[in-house]
ROLO-44476 format. One record per residue: x, y, z of N, C-alpha, C in turn; residue in one letter; residue number from 1. Coordinates in nm, 2 decimals. Each point is the difference from the previous one (the first is absolute). Example, Ala and Ser with C-alpha at 12.3 -4.5 7.8 and 13.67 -1.06 7.14 Angstrom:
<sites>
1.32 | -0.57 | 0.78 | -0.09 | 0.12 | 0.00 | 0.09 | 0.12 | 0.00 | A | 1
-0.04 | 0.11 | -0.07 | 0.09 | 0.11 | 0.00 | -0.08 | 0.11 | 0.08 | S | 2
</sites>
This chain:
<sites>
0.95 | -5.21 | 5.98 | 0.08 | -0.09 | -0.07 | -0.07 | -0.03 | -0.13 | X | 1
0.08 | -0.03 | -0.09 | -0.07 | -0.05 | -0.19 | -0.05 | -0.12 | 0.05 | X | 2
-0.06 | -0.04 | -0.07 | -0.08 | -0.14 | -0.03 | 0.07 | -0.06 | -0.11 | X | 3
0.06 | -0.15 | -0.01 | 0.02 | -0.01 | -0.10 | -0.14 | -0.12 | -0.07 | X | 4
0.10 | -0.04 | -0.11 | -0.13 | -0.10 | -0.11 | 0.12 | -0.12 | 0.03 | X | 5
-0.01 | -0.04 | -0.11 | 0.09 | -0.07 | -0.05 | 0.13 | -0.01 | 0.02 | X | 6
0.02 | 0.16 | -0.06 | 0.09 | 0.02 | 0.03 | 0.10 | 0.10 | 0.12 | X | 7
0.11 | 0.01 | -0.05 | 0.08 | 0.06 | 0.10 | -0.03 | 0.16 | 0.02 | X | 8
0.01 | 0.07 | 0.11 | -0.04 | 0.13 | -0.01 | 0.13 | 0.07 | 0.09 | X | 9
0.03 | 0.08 | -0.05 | 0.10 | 0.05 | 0.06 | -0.04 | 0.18 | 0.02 | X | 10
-0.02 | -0.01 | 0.14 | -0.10 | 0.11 | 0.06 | 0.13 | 0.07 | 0.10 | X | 11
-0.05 | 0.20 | -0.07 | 0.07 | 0.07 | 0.12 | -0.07 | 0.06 | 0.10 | X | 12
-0.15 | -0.03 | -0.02 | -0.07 | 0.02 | 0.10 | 0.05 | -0.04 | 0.20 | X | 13
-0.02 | 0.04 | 0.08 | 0.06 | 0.01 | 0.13 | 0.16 | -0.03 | 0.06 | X | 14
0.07 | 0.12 | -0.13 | 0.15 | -0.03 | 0.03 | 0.05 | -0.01 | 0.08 | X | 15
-0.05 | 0.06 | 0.12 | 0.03 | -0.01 | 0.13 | 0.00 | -0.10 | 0.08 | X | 16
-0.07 | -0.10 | -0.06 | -0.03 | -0.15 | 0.06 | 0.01 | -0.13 | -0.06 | X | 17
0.19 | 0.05 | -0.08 | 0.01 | -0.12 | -0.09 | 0.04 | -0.10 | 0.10 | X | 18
-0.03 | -0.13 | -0.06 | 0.02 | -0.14 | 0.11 | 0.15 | 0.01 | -0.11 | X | 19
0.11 | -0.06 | 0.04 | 0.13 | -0.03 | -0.07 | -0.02 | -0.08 | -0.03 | X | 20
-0.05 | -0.13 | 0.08 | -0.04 | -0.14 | -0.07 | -0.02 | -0.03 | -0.14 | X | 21
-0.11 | 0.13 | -0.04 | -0.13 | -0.01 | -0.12 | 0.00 | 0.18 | -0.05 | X | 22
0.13 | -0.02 | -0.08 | 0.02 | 0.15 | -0.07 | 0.06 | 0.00 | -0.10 | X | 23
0.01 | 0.09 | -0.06 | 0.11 | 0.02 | -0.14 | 0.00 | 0.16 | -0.01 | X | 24
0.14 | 0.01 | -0.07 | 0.08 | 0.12 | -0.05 | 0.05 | -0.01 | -0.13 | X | 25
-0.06 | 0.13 | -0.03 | 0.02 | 0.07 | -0.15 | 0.20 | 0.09 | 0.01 | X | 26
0.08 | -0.06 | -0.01 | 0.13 | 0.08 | -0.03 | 0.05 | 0.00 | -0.12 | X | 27
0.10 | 0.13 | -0.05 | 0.06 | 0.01 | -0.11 | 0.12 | 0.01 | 0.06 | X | 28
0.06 | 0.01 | -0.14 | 0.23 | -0.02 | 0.05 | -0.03 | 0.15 | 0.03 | X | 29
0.09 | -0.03 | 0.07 | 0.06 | 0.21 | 0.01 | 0.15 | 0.03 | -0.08 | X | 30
-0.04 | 0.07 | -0.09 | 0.09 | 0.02 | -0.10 | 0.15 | 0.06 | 0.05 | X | 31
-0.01 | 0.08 | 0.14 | 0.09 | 0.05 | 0.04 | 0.07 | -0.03 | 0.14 | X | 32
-0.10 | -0.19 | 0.02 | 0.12 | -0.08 | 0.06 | 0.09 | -0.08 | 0.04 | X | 33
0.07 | -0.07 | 0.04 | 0.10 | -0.05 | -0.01 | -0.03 | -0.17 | -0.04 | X | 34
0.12 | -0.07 | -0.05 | -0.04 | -0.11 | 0.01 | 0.01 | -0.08 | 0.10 | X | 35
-0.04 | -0.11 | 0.06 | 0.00 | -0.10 | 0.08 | 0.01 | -0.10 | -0.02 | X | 36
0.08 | -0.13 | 0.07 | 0.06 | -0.15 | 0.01 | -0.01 | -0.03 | 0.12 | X | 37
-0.02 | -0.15 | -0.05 | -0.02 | -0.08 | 0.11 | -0.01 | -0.12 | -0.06 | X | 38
-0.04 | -0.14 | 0.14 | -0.02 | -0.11 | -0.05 | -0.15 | -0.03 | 0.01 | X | 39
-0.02 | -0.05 | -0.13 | -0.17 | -0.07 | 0.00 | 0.01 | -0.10 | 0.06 | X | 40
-0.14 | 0.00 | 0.07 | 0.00 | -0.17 | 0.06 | -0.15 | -0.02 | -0.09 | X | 41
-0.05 | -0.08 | -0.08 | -0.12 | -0.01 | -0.05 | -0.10 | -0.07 | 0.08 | X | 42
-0.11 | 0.04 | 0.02 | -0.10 | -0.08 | 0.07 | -0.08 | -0.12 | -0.01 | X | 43
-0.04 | -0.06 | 0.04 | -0.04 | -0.09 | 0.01 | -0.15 | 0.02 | -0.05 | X | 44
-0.03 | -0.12 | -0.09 | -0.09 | -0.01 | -0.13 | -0.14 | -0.12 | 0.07 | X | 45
-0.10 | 0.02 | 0.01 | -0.05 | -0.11 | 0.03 | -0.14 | 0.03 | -0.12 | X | 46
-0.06 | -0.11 | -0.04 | -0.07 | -0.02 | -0.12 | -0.12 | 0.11 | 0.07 | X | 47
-0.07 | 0.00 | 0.05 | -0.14 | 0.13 | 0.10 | 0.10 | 0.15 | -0.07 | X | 48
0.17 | 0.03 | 0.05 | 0.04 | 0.12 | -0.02 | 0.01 | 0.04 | -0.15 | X | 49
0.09 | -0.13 | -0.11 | 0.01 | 0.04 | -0.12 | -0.18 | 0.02 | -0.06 | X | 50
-0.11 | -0.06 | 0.07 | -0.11 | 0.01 | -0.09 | -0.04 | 0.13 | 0.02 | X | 51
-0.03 | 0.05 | 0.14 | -0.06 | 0.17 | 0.04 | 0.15 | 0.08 | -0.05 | X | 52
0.13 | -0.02 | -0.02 | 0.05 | 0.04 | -0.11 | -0.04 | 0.05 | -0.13 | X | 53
0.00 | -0.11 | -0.04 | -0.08 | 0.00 | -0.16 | -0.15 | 0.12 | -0.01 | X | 54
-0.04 | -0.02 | 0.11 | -0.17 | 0.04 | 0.02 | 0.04 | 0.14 | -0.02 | X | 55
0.05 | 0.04 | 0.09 | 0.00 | 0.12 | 0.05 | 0.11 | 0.11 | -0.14 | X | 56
0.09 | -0.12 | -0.09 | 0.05 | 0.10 | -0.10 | -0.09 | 0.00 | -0.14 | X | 57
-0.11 | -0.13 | 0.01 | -0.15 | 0.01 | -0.11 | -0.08 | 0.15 | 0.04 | X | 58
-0.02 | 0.01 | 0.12 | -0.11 | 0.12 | 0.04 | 0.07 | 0.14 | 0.02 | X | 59
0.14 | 0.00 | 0.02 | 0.05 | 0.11 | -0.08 | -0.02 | 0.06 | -0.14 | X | 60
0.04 | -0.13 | -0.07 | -0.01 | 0.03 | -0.17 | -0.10 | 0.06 | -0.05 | X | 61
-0.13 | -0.11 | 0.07 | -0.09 | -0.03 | -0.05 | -0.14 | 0.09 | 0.02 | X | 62
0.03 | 0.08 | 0.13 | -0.13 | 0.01 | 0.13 | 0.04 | 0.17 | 0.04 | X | 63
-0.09 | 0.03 | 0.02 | 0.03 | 0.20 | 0.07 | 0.03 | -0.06 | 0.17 | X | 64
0.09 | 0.00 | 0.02 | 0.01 | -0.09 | 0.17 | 0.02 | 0.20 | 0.08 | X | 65
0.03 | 0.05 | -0.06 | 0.03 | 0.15 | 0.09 | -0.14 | 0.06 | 0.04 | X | 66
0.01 | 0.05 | 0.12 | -0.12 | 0.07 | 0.02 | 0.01 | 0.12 | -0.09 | X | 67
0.10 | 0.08 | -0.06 | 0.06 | 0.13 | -0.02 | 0.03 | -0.01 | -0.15 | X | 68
0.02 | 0.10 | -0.08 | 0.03 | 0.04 | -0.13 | 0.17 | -0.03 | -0.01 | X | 69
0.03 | -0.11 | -0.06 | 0.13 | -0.05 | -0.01 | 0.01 | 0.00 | -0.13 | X | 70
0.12 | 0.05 | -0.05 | 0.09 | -0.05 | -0.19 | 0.12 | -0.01 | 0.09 | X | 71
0.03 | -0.14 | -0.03 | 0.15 | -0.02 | 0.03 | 0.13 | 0.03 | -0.05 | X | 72
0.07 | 0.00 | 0.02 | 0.13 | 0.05 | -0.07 | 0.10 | -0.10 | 0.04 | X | 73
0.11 | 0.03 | -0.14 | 0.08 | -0.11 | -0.04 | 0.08 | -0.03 | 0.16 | X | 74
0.01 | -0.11 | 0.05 | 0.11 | -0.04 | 0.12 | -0.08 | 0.02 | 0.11 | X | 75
-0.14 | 0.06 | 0.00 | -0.10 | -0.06 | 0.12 | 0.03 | -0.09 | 0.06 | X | 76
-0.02 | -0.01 | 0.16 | 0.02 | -0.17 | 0.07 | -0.12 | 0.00 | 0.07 | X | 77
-0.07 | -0.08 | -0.02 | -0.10 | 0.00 | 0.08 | 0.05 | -0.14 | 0.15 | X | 78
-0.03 | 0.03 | 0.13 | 0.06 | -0.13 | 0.04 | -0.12 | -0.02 | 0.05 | X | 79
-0.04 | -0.12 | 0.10 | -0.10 | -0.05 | 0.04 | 0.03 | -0.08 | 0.10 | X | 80
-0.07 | 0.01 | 0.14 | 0.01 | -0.09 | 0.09 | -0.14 | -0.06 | 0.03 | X | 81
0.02 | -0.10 | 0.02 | -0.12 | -0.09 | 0.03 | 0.00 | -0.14 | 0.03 | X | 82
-0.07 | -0.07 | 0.08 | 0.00 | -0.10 | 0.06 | 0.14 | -0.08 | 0.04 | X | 83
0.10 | 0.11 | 0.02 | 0.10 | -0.09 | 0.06 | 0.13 | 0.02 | -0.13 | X | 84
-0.09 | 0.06 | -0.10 | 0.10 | 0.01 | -0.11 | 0.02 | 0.11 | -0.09 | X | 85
0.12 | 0.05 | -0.02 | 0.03 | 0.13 | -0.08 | 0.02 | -0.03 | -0.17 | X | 86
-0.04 | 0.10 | -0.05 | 0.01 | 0.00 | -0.14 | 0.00 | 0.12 | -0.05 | X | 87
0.12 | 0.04 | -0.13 | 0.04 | 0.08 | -0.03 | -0.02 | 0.02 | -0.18 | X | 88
-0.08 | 0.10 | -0.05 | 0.03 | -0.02 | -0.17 | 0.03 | 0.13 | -0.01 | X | 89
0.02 | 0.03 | -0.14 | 0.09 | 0.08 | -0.09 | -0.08 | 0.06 | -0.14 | X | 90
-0.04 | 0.12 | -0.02 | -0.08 | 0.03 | -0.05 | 0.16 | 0.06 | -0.15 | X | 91
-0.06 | -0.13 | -0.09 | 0.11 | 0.02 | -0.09 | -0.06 | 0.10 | -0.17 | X | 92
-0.11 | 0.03 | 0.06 | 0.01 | 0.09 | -0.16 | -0.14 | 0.00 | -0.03 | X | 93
-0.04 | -0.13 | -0.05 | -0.14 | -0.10 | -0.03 | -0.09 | -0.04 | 0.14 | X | 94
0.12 | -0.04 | 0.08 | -0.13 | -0.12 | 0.09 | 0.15 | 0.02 | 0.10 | X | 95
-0.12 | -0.06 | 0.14 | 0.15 | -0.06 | 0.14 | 0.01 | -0.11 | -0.03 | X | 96
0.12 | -0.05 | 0.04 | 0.08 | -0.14 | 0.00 | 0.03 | 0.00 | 0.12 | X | 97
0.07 | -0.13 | 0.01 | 0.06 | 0.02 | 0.15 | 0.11 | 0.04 | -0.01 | X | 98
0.03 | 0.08 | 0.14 | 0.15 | 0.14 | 0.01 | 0.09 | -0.11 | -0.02 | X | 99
0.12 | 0.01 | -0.08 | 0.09 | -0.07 | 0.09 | 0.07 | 0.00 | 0.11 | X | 100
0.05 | -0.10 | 0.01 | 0.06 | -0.06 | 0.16 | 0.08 | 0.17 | 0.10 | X | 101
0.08 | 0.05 | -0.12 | 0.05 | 0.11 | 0.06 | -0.07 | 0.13 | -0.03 | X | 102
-0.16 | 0.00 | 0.00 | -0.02 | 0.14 | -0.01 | 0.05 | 0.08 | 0.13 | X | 103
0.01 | -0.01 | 0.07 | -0.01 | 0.04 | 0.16 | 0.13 | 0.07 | 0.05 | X | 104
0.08 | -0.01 | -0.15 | 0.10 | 0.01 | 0.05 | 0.05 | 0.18 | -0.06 | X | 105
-0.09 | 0.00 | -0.02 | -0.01 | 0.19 | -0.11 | -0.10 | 0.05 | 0.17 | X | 106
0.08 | 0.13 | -0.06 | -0.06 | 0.09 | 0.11 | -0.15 | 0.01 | -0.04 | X | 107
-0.07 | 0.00 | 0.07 | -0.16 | 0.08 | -0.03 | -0.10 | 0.05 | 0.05 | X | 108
-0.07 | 0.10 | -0.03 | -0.12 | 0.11 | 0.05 | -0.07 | -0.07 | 0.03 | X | 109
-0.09 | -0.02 | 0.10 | -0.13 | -0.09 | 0.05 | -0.09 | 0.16 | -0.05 | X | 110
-0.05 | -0.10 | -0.15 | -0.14 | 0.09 | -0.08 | -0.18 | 0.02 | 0.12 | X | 111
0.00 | -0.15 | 0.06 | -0.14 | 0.02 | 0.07 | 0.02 | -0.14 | 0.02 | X | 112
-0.10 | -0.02 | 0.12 | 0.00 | -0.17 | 0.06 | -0.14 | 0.00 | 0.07 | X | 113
-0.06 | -0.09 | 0.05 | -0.12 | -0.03 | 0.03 | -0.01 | -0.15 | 0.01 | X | 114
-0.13 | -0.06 | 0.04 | -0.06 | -0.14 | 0.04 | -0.04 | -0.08 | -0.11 | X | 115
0.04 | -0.11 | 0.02 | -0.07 | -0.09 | -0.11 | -0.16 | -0.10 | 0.01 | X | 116
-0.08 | 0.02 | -0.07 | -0.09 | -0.08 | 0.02 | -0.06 | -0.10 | -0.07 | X | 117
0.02 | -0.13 | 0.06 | -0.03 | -0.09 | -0.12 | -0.19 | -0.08 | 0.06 | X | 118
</sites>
């Protein structure tokens, strides 16, 4: 497993042994599929989730979090699960933001996934 520092590490080291709990996935849209609807229900926000939020989209921007040779591309989603809580951004050109509410709703390739370690 990666060691992390500071910051976030997002390791594909022992794919075989991702915890779901404590993971993230790299997907893109799939150009050739369909669209999807539904109803959002938005989650629930507690001050601990919006901060390792915030954390976790600084050490993207900021930080080599991949164990692996990554250049992102435009409409990247990176999502993230961890402590109880999911998070999703959007690799818009410059930097990730956070996805909006309906990325989820475009078809998409699961690029690579692995463990997180903070």
């Amino acid at each position: 497993m990666c060691d992390a520092t500071y910051h976030i590490r997002l390791c594909t080291c022992g794919e075989g042994q991702i915890d779901e709990d404590r993971c993230w996935r790299l997907i893109r849209t799939d150009p050739d599929g369909e669209m999807l609807m539904g109803l959002i229900e938005p989650p629930m926000h507690t001050i601990t989730s919006i901060y390792l939020g915030y954390k976790l989209l600084d050490d993207l921007n900021g930080c080599e979090v991949f164990d692996f040779d990554y250049e992102p591309k435009l409409g990247d989603v990176i999502e993230i699960t961890l402590e109880g809580n999911e998070f999703a951004y959007e690799y818009t050109g410059t930097k990730f933001t956070k996805a909006p509410i309906d990325y989820h709703f475009s078809h998409t390739l699961s690029v690579v996934r692995g463990s997180v370690s903070v």
